[in-house]
N, C-alpha and C positions, 0 to 999 in steps of 0.2 A: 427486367423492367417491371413497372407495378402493375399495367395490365396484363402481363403475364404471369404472376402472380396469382391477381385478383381472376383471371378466368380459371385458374387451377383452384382456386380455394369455391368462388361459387359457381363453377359452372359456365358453359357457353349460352344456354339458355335462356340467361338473364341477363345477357349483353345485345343488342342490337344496333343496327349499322343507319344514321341516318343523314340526309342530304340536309344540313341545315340552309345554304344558300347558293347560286349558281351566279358566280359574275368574271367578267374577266381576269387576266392574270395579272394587269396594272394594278388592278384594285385588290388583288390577293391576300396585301400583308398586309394591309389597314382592314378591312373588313378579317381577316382573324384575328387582328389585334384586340377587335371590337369584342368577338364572342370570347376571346378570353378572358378579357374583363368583363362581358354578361354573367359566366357561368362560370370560370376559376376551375376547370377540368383538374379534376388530382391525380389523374392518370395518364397526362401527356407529360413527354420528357425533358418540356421544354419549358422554360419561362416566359419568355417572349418568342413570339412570331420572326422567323427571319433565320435562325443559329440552328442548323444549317439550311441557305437560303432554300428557297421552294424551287422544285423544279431539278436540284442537284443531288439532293438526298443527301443521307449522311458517307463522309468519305474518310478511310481508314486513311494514315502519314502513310508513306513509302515503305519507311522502317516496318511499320506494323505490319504490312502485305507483302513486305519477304520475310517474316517470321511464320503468317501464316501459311505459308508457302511450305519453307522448309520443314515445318512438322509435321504439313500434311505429306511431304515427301518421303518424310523417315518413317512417317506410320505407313507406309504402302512397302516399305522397304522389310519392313519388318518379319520374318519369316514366319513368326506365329500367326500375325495379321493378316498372312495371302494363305495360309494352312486352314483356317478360318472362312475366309471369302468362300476360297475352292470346295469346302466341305460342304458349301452352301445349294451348289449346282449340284442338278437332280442326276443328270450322266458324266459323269468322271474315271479317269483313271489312275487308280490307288499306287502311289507308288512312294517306296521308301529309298531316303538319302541318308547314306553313314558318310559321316567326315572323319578318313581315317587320322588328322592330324590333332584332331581335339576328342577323337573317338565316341562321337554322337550322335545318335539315331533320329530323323523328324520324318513324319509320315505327313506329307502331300495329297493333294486329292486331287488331282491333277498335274499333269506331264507340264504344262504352261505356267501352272503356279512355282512349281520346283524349281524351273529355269528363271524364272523372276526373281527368284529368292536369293538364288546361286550366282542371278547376273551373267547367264550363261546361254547362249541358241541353245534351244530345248530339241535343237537336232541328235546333240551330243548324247543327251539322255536317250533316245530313242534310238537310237545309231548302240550306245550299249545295251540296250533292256536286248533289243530285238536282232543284234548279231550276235549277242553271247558275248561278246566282249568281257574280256577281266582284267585288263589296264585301267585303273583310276582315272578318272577325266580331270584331268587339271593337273593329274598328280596326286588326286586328296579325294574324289568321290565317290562313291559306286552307289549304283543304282539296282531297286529291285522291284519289279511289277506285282502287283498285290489282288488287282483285276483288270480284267483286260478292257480294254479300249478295240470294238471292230475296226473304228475307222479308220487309227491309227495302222493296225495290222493291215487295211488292205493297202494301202500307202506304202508300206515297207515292202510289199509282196514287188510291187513295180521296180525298186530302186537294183543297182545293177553294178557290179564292181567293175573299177578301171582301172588298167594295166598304164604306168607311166616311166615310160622309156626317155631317160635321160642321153640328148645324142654323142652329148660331149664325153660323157662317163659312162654312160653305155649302163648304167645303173638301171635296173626295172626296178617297180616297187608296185604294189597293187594299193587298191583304195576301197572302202566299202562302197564308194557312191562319188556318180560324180564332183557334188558338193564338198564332200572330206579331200579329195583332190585338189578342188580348188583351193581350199581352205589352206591347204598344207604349204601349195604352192605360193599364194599370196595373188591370185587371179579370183576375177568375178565367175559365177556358178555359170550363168549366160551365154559367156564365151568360151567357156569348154564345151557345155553344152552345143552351141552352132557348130563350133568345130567337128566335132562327132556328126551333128548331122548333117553336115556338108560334105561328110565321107573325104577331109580334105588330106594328102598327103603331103604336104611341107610342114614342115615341125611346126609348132605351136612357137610365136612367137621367136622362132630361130631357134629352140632347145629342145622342147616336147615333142615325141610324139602318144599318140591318145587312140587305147583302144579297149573295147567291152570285152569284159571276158565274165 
């Protein structure tokens, strides 16, 4: 616009802000119509008073604000763009993502950014940095901590493997954490969780049964 323009070429200092009149909002657009033809401002956007009316301010089509939508969507998508953000916070933790299907390396500055990028619970990341894990996450990631995060580590200190006894197949299988249990099984974390702490004995559901080991 020309007054943004004109305050980049001379300065703020040489612009000032003034109340030329005080009346009501009936009289609005006849009384600007007035000082537009007093003084022929060359730095307003507008021709006439009214386009767009006062009071509504300018409004983008619909069309225009899901455009601007979705670029702003793709640019947060972007994994250089969240590599960037995260580099920007003062405590982070460094950690690098190889994609063994396209064989490429992006170093993350944070555990939270990674999982954005990757579109993935940032459990998983954490769940391999910190069990030692060397199955790919997905099939296609690994992960490696570069510095450490305490607060993540003392979080991980609590978390606690569970034995899941299948009644019908009599199949055990262990699990890092309650959560990757759930996960597996296609149940909320919550409800495994009470069930544990209810100390309940009837199967989970009619199939599981669930215990800490």
């Amino acid at each position: 616009m020309p007054i943004n323009l004109a305050l980049l070429k001379y300065g703020y200092h040489d612009f000032s802000l003034t109340i030329l009149e005080i009346c009501d909002v009936d009289n609005l657009m006849s009384r600007e119509k007035h000082f537009f033809e007093e003084y022929s401002p060359e730095y307003n956007i507008l021709d006439t008073p009214g386009n767009p009316s006062r009071g509504s301010g300018w409004r983008h089509s619909e069309a225009t604000i899901e455009n601007i939508r979705i670029a702003a969507n793709n640019r947060y998508k972007s994994s250089e763009v969240l590599a960037k953000l995260s580099a920007a916070q003062p405590s982070c933790t460094k950690v690098e993502v190889v994609d063994l299907e396209t064989n490429t390396s992006t170093i993350f500055y944070a555990i939270k950014a990674a999982a954005r990028a990757l579109n993935i619970d940032r459990r998983y990341i954490e769940h391999y940095i910190y069990l030692n894990q060397d199955k790919p996450v997905l099939g296609k990631y690994t992960f490696k901590l570069i510095s450490n995060d305490k607060k993540i580590e003392k979080v991980q200190k609590t978390s606690k493997k569970i034995e899941v006894t299948n009644i019908n197949t009599k199949e055990v299988t262990i699990y890092t954490s309650i959560g990757a249990a759930a996960r597996a099984l296609g149940y909320r974390q919550p409800s495994v969780s009470l069930y544990l702490k209810e100390n309940r004995t009837k199967p989970f559901k009619g199939l599981y049964l669930f215990k800490l080991v």
